[in-house]
C-alpha positions in Angstrom: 134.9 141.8 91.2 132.6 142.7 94.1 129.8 140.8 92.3 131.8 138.3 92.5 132.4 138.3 95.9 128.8 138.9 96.3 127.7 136.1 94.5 130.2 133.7 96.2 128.8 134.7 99.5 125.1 134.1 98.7 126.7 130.7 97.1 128.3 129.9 100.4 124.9 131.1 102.9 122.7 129.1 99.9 124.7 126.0 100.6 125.4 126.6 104.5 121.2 126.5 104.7 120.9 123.1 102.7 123.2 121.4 104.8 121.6 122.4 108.2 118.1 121.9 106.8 119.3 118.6 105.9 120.7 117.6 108.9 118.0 118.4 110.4 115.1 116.5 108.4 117.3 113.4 108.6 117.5 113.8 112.1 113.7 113.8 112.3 113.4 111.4 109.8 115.4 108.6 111.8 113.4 109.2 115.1 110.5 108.8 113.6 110.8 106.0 111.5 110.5 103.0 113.8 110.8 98.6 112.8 106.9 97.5 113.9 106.0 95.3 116.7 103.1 93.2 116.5 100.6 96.3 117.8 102.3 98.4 115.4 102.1 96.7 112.1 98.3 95.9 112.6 97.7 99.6 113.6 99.8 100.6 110.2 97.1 98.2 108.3 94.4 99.6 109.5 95.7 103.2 109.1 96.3 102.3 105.7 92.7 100.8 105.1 91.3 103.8 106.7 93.3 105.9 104.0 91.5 103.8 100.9 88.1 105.2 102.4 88.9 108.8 104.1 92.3 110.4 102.8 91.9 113.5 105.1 91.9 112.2 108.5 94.6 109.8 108.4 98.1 109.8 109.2 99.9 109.4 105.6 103.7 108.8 107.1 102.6 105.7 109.0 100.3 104.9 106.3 103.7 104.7 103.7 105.9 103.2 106.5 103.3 100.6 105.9 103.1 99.9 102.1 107.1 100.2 102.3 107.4 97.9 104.7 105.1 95.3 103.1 106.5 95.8 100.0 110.4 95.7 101.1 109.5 92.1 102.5 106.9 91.0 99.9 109.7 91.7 97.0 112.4 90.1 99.6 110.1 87.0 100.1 109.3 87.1 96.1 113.0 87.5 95.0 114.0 84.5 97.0 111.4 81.9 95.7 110.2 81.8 99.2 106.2 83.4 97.9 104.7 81.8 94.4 102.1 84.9 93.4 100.0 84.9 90.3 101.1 87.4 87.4 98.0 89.8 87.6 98.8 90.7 91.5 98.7 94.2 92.3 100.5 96.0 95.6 97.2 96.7 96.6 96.3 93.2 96.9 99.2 92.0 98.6 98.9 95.1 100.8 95.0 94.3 101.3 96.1 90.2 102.4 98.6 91.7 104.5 95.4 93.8 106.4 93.4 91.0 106.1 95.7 88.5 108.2 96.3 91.0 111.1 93.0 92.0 111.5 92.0 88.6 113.1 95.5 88.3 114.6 95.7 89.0 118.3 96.2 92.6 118.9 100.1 93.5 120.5 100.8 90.3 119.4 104.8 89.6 120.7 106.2 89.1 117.5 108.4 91.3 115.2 106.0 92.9 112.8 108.3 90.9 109.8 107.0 87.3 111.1 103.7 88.8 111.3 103.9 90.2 107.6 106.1 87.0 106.6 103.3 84.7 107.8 100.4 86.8 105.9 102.4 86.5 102.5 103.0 82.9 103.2 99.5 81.7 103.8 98.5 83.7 101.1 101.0 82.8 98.5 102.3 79.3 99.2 104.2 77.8 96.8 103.6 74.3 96.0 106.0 71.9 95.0 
């Protein structure tokens, strides 16, 4: 019986622990997730083109905000007709267009890192009718 209690106990500390721990890593988690700007989208791009080359001295979270965000709106674009793509692309190509078209973009452009991303996959993919 006092193994019991025991046990219950280490249960109820155990699961007392996961709960704040994951409070608090969603906490941090939402603060630093952001929606990019103009600036930040190209400065994402070239974080992630950095990564290709030199893995160690790059910053990995904004490097997969990146490929998430360009992928969430590249499978949005694709699902809705809006983007004609060939059936060999890769992410990394559609990622690599992305770069591409903000690199010769004006840096801290105005516009919502989505129009900037948008008009990227649309130039590169048009569809034609």
């Amino acid at each position: 019986m006092l193994d019991t209690l025991r046990l219950e106990e280490q249960m109820k500390t155990i699961f007392f622990t996961i709960c704040v721990f994951m409070f608090f890593v969603t906490s941090v988690n939402a603060t630093v997730y952001h929606f990019f700007n103009g600036k930040g989208i190209t400065e994402a791009a070239m974080e992630w083109e950095e990564a290709r080359t030199n893995s160690k001295e790059v910053d990995l979270l904004l490097v997969s905000e990146y490929v998430g965000y360009v992928g969430a709106l590249f499978d949005h674009l694709s699902e809705k007709q809006h983007i004609c793509t060939p059936d060999e692309i890769t992410k990394n190509d559609v990622l690599q267009v992305v770069s591409d078209y903000l690199k010769y973009m004006i840096k801290g452009s105005k516009n919502a890192g989505s129009v900037q991303v948008e008009a990227a996959l649309y130039k590169q993919y048009s569809c034609t009718k």
